[in-house]
N, C-alpha and C positions, 0 to 999 in steps of 0.2 A: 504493500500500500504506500503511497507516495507519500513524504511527509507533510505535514498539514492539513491531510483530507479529512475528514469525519469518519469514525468509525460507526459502522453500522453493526451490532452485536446480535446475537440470535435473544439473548434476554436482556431488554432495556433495563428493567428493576435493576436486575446482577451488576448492569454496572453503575448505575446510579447510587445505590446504596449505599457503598463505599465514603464517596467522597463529599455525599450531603450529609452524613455522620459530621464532618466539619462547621457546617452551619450550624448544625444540633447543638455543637459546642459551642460556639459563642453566642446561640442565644440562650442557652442558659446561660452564659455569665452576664448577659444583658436583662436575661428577667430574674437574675438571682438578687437583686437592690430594687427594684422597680419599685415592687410594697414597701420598704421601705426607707428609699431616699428622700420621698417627700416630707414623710413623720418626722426623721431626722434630723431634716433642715430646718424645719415649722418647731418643731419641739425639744431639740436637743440643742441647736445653735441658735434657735429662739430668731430666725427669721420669716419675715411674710409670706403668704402664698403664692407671691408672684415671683418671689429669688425660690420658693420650692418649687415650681411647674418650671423654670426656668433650670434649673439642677439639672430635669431631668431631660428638658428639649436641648440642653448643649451639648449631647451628643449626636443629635439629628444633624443642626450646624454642621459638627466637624464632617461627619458624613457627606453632606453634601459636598463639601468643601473638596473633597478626596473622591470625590465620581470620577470628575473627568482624569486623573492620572491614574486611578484604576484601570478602568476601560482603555486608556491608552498601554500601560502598562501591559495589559492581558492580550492585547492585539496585537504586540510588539514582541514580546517576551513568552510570551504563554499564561496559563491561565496558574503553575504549578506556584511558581517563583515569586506571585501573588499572593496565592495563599499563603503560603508561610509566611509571610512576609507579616500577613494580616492578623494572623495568629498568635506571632510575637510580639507583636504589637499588644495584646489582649493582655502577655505574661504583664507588659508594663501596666498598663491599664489596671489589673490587679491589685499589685505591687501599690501605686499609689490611693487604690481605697481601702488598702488596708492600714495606712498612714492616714489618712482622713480618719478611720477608727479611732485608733493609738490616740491620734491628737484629739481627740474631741472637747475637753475642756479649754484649747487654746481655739477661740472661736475664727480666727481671720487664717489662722495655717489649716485647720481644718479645713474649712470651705475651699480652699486656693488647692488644697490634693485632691478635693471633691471634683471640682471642676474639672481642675487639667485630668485627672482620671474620666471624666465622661467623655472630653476631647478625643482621649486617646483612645478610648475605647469605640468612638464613633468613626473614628481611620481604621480601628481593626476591622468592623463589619464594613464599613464599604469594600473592603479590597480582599477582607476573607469570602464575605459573603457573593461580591460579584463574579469570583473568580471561582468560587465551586459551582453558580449556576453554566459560564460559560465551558468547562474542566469538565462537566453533566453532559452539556450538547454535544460536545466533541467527543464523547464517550459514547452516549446514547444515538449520535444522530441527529439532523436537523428536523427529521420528521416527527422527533419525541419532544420537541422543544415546551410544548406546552406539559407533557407528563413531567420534566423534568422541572419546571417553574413550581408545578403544582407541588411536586415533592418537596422544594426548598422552603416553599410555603409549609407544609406541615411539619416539618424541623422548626422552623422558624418560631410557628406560631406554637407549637407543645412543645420547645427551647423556654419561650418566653414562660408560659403556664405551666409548666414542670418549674423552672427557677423560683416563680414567684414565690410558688409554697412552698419550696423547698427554704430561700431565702428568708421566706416571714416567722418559719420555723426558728431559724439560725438569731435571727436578731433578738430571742429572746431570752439566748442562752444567758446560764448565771456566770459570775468568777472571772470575770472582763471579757469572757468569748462572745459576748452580745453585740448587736447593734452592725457595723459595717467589718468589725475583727473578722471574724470567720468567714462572714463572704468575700471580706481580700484574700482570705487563703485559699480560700476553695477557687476564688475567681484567679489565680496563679496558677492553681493546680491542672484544673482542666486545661488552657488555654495550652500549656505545657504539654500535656498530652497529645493534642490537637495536633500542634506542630511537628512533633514524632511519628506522627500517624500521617500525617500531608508528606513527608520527606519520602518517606518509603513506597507511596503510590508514585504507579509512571508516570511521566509527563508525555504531555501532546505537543508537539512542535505548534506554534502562529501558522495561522493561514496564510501562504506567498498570496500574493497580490504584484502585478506590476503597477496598478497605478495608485498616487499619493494619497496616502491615509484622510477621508474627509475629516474637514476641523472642525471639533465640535461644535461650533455654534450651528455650522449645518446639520449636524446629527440632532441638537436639540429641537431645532427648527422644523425637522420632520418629526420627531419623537412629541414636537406643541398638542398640538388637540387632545390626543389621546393621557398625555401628559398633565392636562386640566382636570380634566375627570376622575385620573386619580390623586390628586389634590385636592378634590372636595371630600371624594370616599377618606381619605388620610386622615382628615380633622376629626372625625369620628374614633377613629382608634388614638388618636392624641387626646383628644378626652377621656377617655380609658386609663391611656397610660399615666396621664399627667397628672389627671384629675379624682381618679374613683377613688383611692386610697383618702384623700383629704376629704372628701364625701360622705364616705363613710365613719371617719372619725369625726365631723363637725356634729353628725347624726348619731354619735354615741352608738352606731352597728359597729359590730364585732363581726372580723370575716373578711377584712378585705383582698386580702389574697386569694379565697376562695373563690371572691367574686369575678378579680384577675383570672384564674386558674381554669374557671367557666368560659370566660370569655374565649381563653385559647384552646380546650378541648372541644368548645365547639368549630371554631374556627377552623382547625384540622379536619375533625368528621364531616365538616360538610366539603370542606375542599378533596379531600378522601374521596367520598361518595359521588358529587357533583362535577370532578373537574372536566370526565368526558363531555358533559353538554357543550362545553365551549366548540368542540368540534363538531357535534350536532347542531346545534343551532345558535351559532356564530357569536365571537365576544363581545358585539355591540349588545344583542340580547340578555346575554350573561348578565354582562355591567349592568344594564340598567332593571332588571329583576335584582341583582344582589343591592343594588345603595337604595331602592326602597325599601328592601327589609331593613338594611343599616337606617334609614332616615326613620321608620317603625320603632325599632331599639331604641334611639336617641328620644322619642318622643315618650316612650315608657319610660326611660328614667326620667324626664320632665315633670310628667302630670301622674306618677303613680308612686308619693316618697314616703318609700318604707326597704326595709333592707332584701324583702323576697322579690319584692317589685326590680330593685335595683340590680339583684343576680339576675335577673330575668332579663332585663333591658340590655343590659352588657352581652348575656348570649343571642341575644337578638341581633345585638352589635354585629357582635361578632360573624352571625352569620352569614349577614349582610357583607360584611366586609372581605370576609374569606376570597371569593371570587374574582373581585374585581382586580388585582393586579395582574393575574395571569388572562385574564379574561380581553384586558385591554392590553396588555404587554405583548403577548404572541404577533400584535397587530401591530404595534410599534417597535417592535425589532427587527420586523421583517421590510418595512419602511428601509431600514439603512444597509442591507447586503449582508451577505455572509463574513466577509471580510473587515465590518466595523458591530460585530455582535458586540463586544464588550461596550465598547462606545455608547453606540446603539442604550444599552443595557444600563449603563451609568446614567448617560442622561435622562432616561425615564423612571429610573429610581431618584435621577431628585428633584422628583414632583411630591415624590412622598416624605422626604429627610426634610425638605421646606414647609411642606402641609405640618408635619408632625411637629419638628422644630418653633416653627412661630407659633405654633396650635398652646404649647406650653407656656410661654408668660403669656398671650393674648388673654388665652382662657383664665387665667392667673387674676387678670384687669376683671374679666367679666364676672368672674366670682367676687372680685373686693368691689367692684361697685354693686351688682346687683343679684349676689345669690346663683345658688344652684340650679334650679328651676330657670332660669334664663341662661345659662350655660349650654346647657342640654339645649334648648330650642333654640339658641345659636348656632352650636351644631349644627341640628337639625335642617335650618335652612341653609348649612350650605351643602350639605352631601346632596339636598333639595338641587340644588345648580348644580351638582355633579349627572341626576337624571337630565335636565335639560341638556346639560352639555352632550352627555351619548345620543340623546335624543337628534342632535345633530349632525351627529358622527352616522349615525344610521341614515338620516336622508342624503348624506353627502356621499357614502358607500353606494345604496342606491340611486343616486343621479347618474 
């Protein structure tokens, strides 16, 4: 097989497996703090809720920030030399919230290894995470492109809802292993692992290409439309993440990790379940069937406040939300060629690292001026403009 081609495998699963194990690990070390960072910020460094939603959206930021030399990197280099790269990253990223632990009665050195640790840890998933989706294709084939999204997605999101509770467990350990100690160690350890684990799988040569790499503003510029869409769907899960832990403690419920934990076991089963439809009946459809259930969840945590009501709403969320990246991604990566996948891939991932990133102080603003309940129906109306927007996207497909 010539180098660079795609491999086409007799068992797609067989090979995917392997290397989305890598994702699995760093979103557990991303939802091993999720429940909580915000507590910690709010109640242990005794600041607002807007420097707590803001904790936890600076690592979307950095994410973003690191799309495009991802994607350049992976099209350049391969998708191997990325990973690891992203994974080591993560060991730092650890390392420094476990020093935000330790220091926690020095208020201004805590928060400053908080931060730079969410930084770094939002460089590790852009470039661990973009580089096992592309590392998948080139394994499975381009015809698997959407089973393999689908799969990154249920790492991802049962990454995330395995960490939480496992995380919300760890912070409440006694004998100083409470609070963010234990999850800096644990968040070292795996991330450790990971990288041991990416060195030893093969690598794929870059796709040759003779002509010049497109520069991402054009990749973004075709990845635009479909890239709005899922920035409305995003604000919905940055509610979630940013916001439900501080919800459920203004409301004196107990749970909120469970409620996180819901969210992401839903998330997966229905992507699990649901992700063939995309190829049955097209990702313009998908999308806009999943962000009405998501704008549905958002409106049940609104107008129904009480803690069953609010698991409820979050798996609604979630289910709603499940679909829509790969739903509208299969369709915006195919936009930019075989040869700018990663690109491609970067730039439409930061519709979401932007939705999610600003979603956390915004929504920060929206609770200190006016409550919960207008949070949620904030939301609500914009994953609301995320249907119009597909709504477009489908008459412009059919013209």
């Amino acid at each position: 097989m010539a180098a660079g081609q795609d491999v086409v495998p007799r068992s797609p699963i067989g090979r995917i497996l392997p290397v989305v194990s890598l994702n699995l690990i760093i979103y557990i070390v991303i939802g091993l703090p999720m429940a909580v960072i915000p507590l910690f910020v709010h109640t242990v460094l005794h600041c607002n809720t807007v420097i707590a939603g803001f904790a936890v959206s600076l690592q979307y930021f950095s994410t973003f920030a690191s799309r495009a030399s991802a994607g350049r990197r992976i099209d350049t280099q391969g998708p191997k030399p990325v990973a690891v790269a992203g994974l080591a990253l993560g060991i730092g990223s650890g390392l420094l919230l476990l020093v935000s632990g330790l220091t926690a009665s020095l208020i201004p050195l805590s928060l400053v290894c908080l931060f730079v640790s969410r930084l770094v840890l939002g460089w590790a998933e852009s470039w661990a995470t973009t580089a096992a989706i592309v590392w998948n294709i080139r394994r499975a084939g381009a015809a698997n492109t959407a089973q393999v999204i689908s799969w990154n997605g249920i790492t991802s999101y049962g990454g995330i809802a395995l960490g939480a509770t496992i995380g919300e467990q760890m912070s409440h350990l006694g004998g100083g292993w409470g609070g963010l100690v234990t999850l800096g160690i644990v968040s070292i350890i795996l991330p450790a692992v990971g990288t041991a684990l990416a060195i030893s799988y093969p690598a794929v040569a870059p796709i040759r290409h003779d002509a010049p790499a497109m520069p991402f503003a054009k990749v973004f510029k075709l990845v635009l439309p479909h890239g709005c869409a899922l920035a409305a769907g995003s604000v919905g899960f940055g509610a979630i993440s940013s916001c439900l832990a501080l919800y459920f403690a203004a409301e004196h419920w107990p749970d909120a990790a469970q409620a996180l934990a819901v969210f992401g076991m839903v998330f997966v089963i229905v992507r699990f379940v649901f992700a063939r439809q995309i190829g049955r009946i097209g990702g313009t459809n998908v999308a806009l069937i999943s962000l009405a259930v998501e704008t549905l969840g958002l409106l049940i945590l609104a107008f129904v406040p009480s803690a069953e009501a609010a698991t409820l709403g979050a798996a609604v969320t979630g289910a709603g939300f499940s679909l829509v990246f790969p739903a509208l991604g299969v369709l915006a990566v195919d936009r930019a060629g075989a040869e700018n996948r990663g690109a491609a891939l970067g730039a439409f991932s930061v519709f979401l690292d932007l939705a999610v990133g600003i979603s956390g102080p915004l929504l920060g603003l929206v609770i200190h001026a006016s409550g919960y309940m207008a949070l949620f129906i904030f939301t609500a109306c914009i994953t609301f403009l995320g249907i119009v927007q597909v709504i477009r996207l489908r008459r412009v497909a059919k013209a």
